[in-house]
C-alpha positions in Angstrom: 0.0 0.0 0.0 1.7 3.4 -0.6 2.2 6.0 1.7 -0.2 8.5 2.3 1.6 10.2 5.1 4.4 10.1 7.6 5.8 11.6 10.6 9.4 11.5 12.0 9.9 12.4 15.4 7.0 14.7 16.2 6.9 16.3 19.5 4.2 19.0 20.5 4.0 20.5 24.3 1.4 22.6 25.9 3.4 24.8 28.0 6.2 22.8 30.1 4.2 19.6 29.1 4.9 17.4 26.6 1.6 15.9 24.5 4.0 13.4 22.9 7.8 13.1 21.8 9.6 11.3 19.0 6.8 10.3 17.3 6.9 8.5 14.3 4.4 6.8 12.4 2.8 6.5 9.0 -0.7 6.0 7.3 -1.3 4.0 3.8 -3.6 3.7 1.3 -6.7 1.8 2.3 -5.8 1.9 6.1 -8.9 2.4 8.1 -6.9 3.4 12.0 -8.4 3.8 14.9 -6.2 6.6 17.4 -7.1 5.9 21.0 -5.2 6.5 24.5 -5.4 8.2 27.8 -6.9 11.6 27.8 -4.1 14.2 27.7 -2.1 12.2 25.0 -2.2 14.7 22.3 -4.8 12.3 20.1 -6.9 15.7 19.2 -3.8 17.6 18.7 -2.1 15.1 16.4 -4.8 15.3 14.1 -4.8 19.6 13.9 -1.5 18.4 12.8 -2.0 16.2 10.1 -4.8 18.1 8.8 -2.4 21.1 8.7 -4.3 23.0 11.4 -1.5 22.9 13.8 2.4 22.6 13.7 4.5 20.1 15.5 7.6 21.6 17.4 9.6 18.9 16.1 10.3 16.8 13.7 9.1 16.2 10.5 5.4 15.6 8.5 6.1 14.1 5.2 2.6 14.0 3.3 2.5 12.6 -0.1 2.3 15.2 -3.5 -1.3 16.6 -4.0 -2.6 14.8 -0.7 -5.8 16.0 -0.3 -7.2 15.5 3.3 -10.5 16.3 5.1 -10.8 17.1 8.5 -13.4 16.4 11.1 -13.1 18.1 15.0 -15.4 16.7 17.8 -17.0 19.8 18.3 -20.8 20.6 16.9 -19.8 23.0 13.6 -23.2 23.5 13.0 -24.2 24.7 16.9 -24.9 28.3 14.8 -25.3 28.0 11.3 -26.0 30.8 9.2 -29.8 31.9 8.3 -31.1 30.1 5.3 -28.3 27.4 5.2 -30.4 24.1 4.4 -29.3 19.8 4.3 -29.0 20.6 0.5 -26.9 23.9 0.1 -24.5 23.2 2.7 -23.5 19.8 1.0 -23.2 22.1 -2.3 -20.7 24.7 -0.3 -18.4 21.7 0.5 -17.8 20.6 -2.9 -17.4 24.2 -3.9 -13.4 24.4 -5.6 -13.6 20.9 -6.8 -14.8 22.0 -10.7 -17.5 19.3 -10.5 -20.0 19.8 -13.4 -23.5 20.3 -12.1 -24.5 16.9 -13.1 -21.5 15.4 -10.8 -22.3 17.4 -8.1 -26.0 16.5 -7.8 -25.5 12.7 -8.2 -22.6 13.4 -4.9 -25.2 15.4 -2.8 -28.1 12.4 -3.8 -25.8 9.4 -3.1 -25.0 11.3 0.3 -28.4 12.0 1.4 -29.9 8.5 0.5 -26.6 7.0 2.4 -27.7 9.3 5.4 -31.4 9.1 5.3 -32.2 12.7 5.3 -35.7 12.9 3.8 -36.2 16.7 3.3 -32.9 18.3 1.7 -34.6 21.8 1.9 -34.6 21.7 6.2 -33.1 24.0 7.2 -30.0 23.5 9.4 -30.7 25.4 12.0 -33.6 23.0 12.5 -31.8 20.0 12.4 -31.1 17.8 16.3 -27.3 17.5 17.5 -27.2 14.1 16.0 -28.4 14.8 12.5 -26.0 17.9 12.8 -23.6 15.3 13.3 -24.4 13.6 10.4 -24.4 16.4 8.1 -20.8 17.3 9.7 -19.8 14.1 8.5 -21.1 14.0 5.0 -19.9 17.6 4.5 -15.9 16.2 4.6 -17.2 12.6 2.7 -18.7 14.4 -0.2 -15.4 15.5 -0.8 -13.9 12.1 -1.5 -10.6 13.1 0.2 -7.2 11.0 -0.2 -7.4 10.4 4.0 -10.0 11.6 6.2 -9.3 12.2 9.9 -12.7 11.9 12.1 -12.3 13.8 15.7 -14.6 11.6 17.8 -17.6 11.5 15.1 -19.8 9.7 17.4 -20.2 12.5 19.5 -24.1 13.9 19.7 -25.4 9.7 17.9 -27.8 8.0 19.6 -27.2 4.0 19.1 -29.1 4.5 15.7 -26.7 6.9 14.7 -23.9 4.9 15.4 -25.0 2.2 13.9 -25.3 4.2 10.5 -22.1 5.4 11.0 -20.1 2.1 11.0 -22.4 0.9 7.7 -21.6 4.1 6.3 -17.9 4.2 6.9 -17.2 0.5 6.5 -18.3 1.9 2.2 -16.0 4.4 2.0 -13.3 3.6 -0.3 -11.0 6.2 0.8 -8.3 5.8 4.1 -9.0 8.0 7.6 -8.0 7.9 10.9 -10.6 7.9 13.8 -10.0 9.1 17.4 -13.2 7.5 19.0 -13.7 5.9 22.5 -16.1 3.6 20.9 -15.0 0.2 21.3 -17.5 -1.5 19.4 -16.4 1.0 16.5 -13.0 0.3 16.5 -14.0 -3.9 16.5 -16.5 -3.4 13.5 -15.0 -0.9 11.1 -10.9 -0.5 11.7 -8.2 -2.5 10.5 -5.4 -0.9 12.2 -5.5 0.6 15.9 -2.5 3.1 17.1 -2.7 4.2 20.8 -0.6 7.1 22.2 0.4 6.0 25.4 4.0 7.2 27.0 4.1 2.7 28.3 5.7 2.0 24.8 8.7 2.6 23.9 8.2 5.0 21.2 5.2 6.7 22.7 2.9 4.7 20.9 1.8 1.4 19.6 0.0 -0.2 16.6 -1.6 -3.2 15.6 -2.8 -4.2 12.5 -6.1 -5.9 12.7 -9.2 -4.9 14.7 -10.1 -3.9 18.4 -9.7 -7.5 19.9 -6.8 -7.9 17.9 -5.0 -4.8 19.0 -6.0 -6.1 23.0 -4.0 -9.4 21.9 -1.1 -8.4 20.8 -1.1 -4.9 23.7 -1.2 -7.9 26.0 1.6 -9.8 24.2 3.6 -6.5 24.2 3.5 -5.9 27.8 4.2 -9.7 29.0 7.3 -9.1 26.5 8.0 -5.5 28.1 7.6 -6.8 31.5 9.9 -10.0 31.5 12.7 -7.9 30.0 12.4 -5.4 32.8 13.2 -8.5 35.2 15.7 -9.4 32.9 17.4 -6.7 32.8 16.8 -6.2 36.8 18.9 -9.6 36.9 21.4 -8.4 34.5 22.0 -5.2 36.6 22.6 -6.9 39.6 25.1 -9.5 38.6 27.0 -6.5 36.9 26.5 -4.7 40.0 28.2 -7.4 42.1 31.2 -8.1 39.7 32.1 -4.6 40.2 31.3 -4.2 43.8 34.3 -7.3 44.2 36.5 -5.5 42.0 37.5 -8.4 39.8 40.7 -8.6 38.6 41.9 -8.4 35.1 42.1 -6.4 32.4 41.5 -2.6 32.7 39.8 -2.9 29.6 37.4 -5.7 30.4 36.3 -3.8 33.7 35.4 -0.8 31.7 33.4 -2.4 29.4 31.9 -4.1 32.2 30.9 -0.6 33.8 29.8 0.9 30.3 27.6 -2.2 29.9 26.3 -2.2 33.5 25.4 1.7 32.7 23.5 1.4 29.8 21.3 -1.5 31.2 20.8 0.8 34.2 19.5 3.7 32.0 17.5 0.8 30.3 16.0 -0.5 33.5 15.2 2.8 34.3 12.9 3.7 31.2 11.6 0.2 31.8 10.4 0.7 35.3 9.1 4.2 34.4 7.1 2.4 30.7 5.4 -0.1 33.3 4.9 2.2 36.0 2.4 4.5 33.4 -0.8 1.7 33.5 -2.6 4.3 35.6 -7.0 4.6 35.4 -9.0 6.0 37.7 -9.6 2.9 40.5 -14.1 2.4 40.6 -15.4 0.3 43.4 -19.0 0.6 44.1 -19.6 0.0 47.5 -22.6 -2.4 48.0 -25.2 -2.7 51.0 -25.1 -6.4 51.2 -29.1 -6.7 51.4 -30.2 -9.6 50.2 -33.8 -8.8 49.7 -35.2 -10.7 46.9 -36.9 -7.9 44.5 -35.5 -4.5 45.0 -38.2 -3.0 42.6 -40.4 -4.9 40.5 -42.6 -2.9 37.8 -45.7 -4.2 36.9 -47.8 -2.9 33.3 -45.7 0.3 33.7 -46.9 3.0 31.4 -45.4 6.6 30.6 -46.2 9.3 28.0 -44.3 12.8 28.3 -45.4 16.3 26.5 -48.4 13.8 24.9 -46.2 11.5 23.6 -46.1 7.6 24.8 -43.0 6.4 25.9 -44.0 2.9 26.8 -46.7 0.7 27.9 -47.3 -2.4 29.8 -43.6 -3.0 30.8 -42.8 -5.3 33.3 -39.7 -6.0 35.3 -37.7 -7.1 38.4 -34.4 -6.0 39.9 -33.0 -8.1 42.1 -29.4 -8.1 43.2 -27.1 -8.7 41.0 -28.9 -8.3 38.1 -27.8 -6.1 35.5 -29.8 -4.4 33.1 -28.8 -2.4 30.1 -31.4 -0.1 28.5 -31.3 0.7 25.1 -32.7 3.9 23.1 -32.9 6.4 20.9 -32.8 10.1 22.5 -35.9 10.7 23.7 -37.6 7.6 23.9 -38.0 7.3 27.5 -34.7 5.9 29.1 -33.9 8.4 31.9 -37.9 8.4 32.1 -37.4 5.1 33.1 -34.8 5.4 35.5 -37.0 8.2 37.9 -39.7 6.2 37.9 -37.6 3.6 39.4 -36.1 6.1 41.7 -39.7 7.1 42.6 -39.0 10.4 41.6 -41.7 10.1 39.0 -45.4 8.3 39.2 -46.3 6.4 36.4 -49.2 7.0 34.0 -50.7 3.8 35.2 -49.4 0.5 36.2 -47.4 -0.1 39.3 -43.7 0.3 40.7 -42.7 -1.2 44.3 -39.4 -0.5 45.6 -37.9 -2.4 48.3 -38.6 -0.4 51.7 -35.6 1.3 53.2 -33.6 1.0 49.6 -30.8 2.9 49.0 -30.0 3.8 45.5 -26.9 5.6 43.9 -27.5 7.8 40.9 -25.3 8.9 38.0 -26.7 11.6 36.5 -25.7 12.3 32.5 -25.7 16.4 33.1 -24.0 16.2 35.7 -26.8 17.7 38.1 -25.6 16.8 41.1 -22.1 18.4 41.3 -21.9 22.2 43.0 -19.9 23.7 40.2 -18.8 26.4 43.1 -17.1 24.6 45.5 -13.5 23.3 45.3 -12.2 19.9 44.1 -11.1 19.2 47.7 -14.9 20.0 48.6 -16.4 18.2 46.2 -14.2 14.9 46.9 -14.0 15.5 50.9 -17.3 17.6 51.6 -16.2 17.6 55.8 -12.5 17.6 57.1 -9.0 16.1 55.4 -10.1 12.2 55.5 -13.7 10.1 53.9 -14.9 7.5 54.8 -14.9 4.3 52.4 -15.7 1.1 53.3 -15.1 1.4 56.8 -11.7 3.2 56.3 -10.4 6.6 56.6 -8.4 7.7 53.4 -6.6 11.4 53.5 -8.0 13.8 50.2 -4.8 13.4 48.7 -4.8 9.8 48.4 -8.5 9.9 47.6 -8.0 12.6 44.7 -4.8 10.5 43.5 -7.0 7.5 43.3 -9.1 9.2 40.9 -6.0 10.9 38.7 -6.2 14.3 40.3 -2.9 15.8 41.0 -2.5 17.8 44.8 -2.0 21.3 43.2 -5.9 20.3 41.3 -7.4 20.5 45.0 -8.2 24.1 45.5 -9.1 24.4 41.9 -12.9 25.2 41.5 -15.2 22.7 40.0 -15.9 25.0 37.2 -12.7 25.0 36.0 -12.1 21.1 35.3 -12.8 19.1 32.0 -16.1 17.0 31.4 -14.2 13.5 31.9 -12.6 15.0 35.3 -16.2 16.0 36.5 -17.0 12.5 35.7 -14.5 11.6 37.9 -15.9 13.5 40.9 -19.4 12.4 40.6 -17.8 8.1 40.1 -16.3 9.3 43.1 -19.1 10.6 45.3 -21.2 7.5 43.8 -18.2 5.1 45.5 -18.9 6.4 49.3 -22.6 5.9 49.0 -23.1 2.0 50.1 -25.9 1.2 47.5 -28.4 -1.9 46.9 -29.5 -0.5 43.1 -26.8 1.7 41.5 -28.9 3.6 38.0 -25.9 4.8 35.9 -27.3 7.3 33.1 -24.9 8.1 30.6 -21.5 7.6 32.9 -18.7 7.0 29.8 -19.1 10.1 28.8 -15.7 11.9 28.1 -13.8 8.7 30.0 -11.0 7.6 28.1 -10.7 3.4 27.1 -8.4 3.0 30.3 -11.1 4.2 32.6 -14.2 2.5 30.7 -12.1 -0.5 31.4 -12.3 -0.2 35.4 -15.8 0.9 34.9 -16.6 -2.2 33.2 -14.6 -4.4 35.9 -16.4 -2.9 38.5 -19.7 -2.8 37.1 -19.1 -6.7 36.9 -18.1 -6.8 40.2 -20.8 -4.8 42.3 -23.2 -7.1 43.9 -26.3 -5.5 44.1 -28.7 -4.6 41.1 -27.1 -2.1 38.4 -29.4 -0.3 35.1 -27.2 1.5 33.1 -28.0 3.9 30.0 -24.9 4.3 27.5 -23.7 4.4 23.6 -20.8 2.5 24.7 -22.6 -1.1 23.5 -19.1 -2.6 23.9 -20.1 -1.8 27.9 -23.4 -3.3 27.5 -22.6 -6.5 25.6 -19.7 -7.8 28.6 -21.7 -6.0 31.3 -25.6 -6.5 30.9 -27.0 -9.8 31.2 -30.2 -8.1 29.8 -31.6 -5.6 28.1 -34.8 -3.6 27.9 -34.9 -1.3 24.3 -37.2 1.4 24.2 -38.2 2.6 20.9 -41.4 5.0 19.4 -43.6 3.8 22.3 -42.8 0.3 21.7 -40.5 -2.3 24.3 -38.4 -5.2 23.5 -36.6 -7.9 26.2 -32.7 -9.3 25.1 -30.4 -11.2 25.8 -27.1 -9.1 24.1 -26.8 -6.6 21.1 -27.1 -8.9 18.1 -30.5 -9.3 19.4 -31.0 -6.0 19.6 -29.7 -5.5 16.0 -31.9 -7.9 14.5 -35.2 -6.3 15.8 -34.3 -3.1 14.8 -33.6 -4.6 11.0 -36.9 -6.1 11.5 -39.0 -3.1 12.3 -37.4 -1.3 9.8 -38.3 -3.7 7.3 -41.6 -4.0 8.7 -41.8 -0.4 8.5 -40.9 -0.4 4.6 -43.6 -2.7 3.8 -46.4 -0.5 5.6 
């Protein structure tokens, strides 16, 4: 495949911090990467750089003659569009400069719109919900049939629907990109090459031809590799060590090359320890109650409308502990409904909810409600005094704040002033020193990076008591839900995993088609 692109030895920094250094890499010709790693790796910033937005400080960006690339950032681009911009003239503006006759250029805007399932071309923009903004984000880079396309997180603002049109959609294109996305599931169905930024490698980064559950295989085989040589070389050092330390005769020569050999496998043990010493994610243990009531809320013929509109009807379930329910929706169709009427904040329209007397529930909530914006991070982790309480031990601020990635100097910085996925941080954490029996998590990956939706997943898996959880992340569903519930247009639907899922959505649709 040829080259489309390479980079020798890029370095950027953001003040006295350095994003990456001696980065090197390249991207080919039908190559369809995934970018992933920690937050705070530089995976935004790389791409401003191979689009030509920003400027490494050093090295060298070597793209190939006439490479034309499109560009794609995470943010909404259409939050404000201009009066009177419409589905159908925005698409037009993008292939402005491209001297397409008219005849090309209507055939490219009709194959995008059918591919995208926008009905009314003439809508205006302005009109138009984040997610279909999304989409018409997307198509406005596609339509331009670019040599490499680099996608900033482009499932940002898609329901499951959405996402699900964007891996059929991408999986056509015939064209290479580069995708930073947390999506898991993504990066398993639609890439064939997965690079992670992560400063464990050796050369800040590591890549793996194949898909998601590939790149986990050989990451693992990597590390095993990358952790027996740093025993190895631990060995090593301290026979050289003790050779020395006895002052072995012979040869002057031999006993220098004995102490330039036992200094360069110090310096490599040292870069060793500090690669393995990097694996850090936020640490997530629910506390649980330890009840062991049989039903901790049982719904029976549940039935909600909102605004005039019916949400669902006649749905029946039970929680008990240890269950673990997923549910599934488009935005709008009832989900965090769903999850205040099993709080009892809401009554339902008819039908009946019983919750377990005394239970204590733990809520994650999606906006971020609960959080005093106000206060300081040290307030908001340690409401009274320097220690909380967790599971029947006293743990200082410090240690509590490091536990969740927060540096000491973070602690009198206002609330305000932290990033989404840090906020999410601070509410995981507040969640972890309430003891719960039913934890409802709406909506709690957002803005975590793949290291700390790992943990989440572990300890989702590993909290006792009953657990409903509302996310896009379906590769957090599928290993964490033993069942789900899908709400959709007023109708329900029981599963057992995704592919379930999947195939009744199909079917409706088809259904649907038919009518």
């Amino acid at each position: 495949m040829a080259i489309l692109i390479s980079g020798q030895n890029l370095s950027k920094r953001y003040g006295a911090r350095p994003l990456f250094e001696g980065l090197s890499f390249g991207l080919s010709d039908g190559e369809r990467a995934g970018l992933i790693g920690p937050n705070g790796t530089g995976k935004s910033t790389l791409l401003k750089i191979l689009s030509g937005l920003e400027t490494q400080d050093e090295g060298n960006l070597a793209p190939r003659r006439g490479l034309r690339v499109g560009y794609l950032p995470q943010q909404d681009i259409f939050a404000a569009p201009p009066e009177g911009l419409t589905v159908r003239s925005r698409l037009a503006e993008a292939l402005s400069g491209l001297n397409l006759e008219d005849y090309e250029i209507d055939l490219r805007i009709e194959d995008c719109l059918e591919k995208a399932g926008f009905t009314d071309p003439e809508q205006p923009v302005s009109k138009l919900s984040g997610g279909w903004r999304k989409r018409l984000a997307i198509l406005s880079q596609v339509i331009r049939e670019p040599d490499l396309l680099l996608l900033d997180e482009p499932t940002n603002h898609l329901d499951l629907e959405g996402v699900l049109w964007l891996e059929n959609f991408m999986s056509g294109l015939r064209f290479a990109f580069l995708v930073v996305t947390h999506d898991r599931r993504f990066l398993e169905r639609v890439c064939n090459r997965i690079i992670e930024l992560d400063k464990r490698y050796p050369h800040g980064h590591f890549s793996s031809v194949g898909n998601y559950s590939k790149f986990l295989e050989n990451r693992e085989a990597f590390f095993d590799a990358q952790s027996s040589r740093e025993d190895s070389v631990r060995n090593i050092v301290r026979t050289e060590i003790e050779w020395l330390r006895r002052g072995a005769r012979g040869r002057a020569t031999k006993q220098k090359a004995h102490i330039d050999r036992a200094g360069g496998l110090i310096n490599e043990l040292a870069e060793l320890e500090f690669r393995n010493s990097q694996n850090r994610a936020a640490t997530i243990n629910f506390s649980a109650s330890g009840r062991q009531t049989k039903k901790l809320v049982h719904g029976v013929s549940v039935s909600m409308s909102r605004g005039g509109r019916k949400l669902f009807s006649s749905l029946d379930f039970m929680l008990r502990p240890g269950d673990k329910l997923g549910l599934l929706g488009s935005n709008g169709s009832g989900k965090s409904t769903l999850l205040k009427l099993m709080t009892g904040e809401l009554a339902p329209d008819s039908g009946t909810i019983k919750l377990a007397e005394d239970l204590k529930i733990a809520v994650f909530d999606q906006h971020r409600d609960q959080l005093d914006l106000s206060v300081t991070l040290r307030k908001a982790l340690c409401p009274a005094g320097e220690n909380v309480l967790y599971q029947g031990n006293f743990i200082h601020v410090n240690k509590w704040a490091h536990r969740f990635l927060f540096r000491a100097e973070q602690l009198d910085f206002p609330m305000s002033r932290l990033s989404g996925g840090e906020q999410s941080r601070v509410l995981i954490a507040q969640l972890m020193l309430k003891p719960a029996d039913l934890l409802l998590l709406d909506e709690p990956t957002n803005d975590l990076d793949i290291q700390s939706l790992e943990v989440l997943e572990n300890s989702i898996k590993d909290f006792p008591g009953a657990l409903v959880l509302v996310t896009h992340d379906r590769y957090l569903l599928d290993r964490s839900c033993g069942a789900l519930i899908a709400l959709e247009d007023g109708d329900h639907g029981f599963f057992g995993d995704l592919d379930q899922w999947e195939t009744w959505k199909t079917s409706r649709k088809e259904k649907a088609k038919i009518r």
